[in-house]
C-alpha positions as CSV (number, residue, x, y, z in Angstrom):
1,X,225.1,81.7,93.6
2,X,223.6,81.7,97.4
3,X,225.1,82.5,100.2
4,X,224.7,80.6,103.8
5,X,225.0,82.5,106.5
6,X,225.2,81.2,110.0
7,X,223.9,83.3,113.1
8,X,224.2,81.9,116.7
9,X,223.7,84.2,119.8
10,X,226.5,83.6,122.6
11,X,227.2,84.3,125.9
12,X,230.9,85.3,126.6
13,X,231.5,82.3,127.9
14,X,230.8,80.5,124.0
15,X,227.6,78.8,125.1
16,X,224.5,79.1,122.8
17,X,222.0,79.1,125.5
18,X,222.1,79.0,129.4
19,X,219.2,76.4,131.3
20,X,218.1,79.3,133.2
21,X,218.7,82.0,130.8
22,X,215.4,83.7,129.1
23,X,215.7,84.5,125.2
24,X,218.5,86.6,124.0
25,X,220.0,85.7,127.7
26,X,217.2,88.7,129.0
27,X,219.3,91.4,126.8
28,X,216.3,92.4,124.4
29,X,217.2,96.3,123.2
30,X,216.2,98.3,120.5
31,X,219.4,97.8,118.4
32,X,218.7,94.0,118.7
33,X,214.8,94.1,118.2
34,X,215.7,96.4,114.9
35,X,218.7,94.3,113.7
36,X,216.4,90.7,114.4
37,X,213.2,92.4,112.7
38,X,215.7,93.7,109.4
39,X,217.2,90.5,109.3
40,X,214.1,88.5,109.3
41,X,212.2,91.2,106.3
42,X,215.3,90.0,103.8
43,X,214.4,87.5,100.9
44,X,215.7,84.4,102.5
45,X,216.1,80.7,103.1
46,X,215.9,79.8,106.5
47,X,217.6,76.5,107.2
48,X,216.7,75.0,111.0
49,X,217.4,71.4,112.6
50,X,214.9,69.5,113.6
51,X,215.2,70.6,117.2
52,X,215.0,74.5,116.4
53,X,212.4,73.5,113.9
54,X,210.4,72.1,117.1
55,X,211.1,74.3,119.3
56,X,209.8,77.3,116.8
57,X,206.7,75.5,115.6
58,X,205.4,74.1,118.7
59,X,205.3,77.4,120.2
60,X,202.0,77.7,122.0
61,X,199.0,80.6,120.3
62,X,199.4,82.7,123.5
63,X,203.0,83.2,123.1
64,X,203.0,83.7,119.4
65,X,204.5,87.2,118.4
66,X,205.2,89.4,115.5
67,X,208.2,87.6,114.8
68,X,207.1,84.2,115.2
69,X,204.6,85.1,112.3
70,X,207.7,86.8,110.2
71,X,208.9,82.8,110.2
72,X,205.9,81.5,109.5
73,X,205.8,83.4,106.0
74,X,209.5,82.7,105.4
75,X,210.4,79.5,103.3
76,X,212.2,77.0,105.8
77,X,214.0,73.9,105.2
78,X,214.4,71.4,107.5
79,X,217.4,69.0,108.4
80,X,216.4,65.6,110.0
81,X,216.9,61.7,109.9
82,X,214.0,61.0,111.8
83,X,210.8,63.7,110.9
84,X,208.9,62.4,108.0
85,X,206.6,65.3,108.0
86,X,206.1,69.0,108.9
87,X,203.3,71.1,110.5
88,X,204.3,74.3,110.1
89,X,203.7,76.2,106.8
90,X,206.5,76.9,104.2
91,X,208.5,74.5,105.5
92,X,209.7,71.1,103.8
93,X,212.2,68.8,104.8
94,X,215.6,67.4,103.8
95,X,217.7,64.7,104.7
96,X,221.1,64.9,102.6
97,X,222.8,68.1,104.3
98,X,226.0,68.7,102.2
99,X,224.0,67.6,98.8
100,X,220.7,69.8,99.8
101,X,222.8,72.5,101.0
102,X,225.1,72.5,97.8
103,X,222.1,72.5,95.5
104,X,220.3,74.7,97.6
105,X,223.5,77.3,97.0
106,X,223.2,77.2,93.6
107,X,219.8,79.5,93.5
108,X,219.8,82.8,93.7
109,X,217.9,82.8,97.5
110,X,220.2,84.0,100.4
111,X,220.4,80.9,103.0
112,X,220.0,81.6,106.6
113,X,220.5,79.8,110.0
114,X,219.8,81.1,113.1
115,X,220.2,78.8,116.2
116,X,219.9,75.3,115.3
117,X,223.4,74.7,116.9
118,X,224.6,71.3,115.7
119,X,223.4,72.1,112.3
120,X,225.3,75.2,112.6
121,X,228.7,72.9,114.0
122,X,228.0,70.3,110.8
123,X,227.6,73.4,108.4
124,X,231.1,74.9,109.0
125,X,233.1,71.6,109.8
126,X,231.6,71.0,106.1
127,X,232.8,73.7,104.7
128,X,229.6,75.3,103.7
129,X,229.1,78.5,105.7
130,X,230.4,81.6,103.8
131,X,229.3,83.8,106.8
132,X,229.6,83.1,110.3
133,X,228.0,86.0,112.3
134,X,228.3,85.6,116.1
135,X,226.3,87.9,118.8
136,X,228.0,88.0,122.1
137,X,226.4,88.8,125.1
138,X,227.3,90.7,128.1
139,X,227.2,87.6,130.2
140,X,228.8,84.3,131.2
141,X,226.2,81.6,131.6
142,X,229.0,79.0,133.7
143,X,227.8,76.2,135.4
144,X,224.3,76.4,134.1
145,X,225.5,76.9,130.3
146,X,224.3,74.4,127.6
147,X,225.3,73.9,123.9
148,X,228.7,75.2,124.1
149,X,229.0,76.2,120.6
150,X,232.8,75.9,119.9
151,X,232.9,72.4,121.2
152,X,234.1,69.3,118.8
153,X,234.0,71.9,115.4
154,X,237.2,71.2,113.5
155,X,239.8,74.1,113.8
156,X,239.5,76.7,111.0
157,X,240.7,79.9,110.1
158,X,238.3,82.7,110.4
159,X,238.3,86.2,108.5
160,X,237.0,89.0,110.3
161,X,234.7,91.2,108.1
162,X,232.8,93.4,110.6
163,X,231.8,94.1,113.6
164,X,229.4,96.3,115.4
165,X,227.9,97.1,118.8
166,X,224.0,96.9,119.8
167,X,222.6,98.6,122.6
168,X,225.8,99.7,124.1
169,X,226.3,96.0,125.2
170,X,226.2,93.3,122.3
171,X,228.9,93.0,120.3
172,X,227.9,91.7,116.7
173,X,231.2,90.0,114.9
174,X,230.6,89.1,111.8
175,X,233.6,86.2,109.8
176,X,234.2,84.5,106.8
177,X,236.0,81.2,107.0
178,X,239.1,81.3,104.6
179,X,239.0,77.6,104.1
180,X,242.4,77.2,106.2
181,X,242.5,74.4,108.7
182,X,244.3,75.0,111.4
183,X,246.8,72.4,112.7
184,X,246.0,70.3,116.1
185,X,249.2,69.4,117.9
């Protein structure tokens, strides 16, 4: 049986991406480049939304890098209602999240998501993440955050497995839900 793990990059402030923040909010290091590099060389599933999906395989040939052509090799799978089709090679679509997800589970192919933030935020309110890592960086993105990450995910109790620091700066949590919902009042 797979595993889905769940990656999102933070600011302190729980926002997945800032308007005027450049990727990995301009904190690129050599424990991040390694840990990003390792992570992407493991057999793996990547699952993406259709806007991470975009964003990745729209990126133009003069910006193409190393690690744009590590996910061109992996095996994607996409979650949309509305793409019918898909450029970018090893990728396929799917339309039935908790069903593709489930059955996709039942391989023996680790599942990864990295980004893809209301994909993420349906994945865990489902109860389908078995690892939720989080990297937090040394910043708070305010005014000009977008995509807070937290926002309208049903309360659940979170497991903390491991953590870990990169580049002096990051901090790298790693949880596994327990399947315990918390109360609202």
């Amino acid at each position: 049986m797979s595993t889905l793990t769940v990656d999102i990059f933070l600011s302190a402030d729980g926002f997945a991406r800032g308007e005027t923040s450049p990727g990995y909010f301009g904190y690129m290091g050599p424990d991040l480049d390694e840990w990003i590099n390792s992570e992407a060389a493991a057999p793996q599933l990547v699952v993406l939304g259709r806007v991470t999906y975009e964003a990745l395989a729209s990126i133009p040939p003069e910006a193409r890098d190393d690690g744009w052509q590590q996910w061109t090799e992996l095996p994607k799978v996409v979650f949309t209602r509305t793409l019918t089709q898909t450029d970018w090679p090893n990728t396929r679509l799917c339309h039935d999240l908790e069903g593709d997800i489930r059955r996709l589970k039942e391989g023996d192919v680790e599942l990864r998501t990295m980004g893809s933030v209301s994909l993420a935020r349906q994945l865990i309110d489902a109860g389908l993440v078995d690892r939720l890592r989080l990297m937090t960086f040394p910043l708070v993105v305010g005014d000009s955050g977008r995509d807070p990450f937290f926002a309208d995910i049903a309360a659940t109790e979170l497991e903390l497995t491991s953590s870990r620091i990169l580049d002096g700066r990051i901090v790298l949590t790693e949880y596994r839900p327990t399947g315990t919902d918390i109360p609202r009042t």
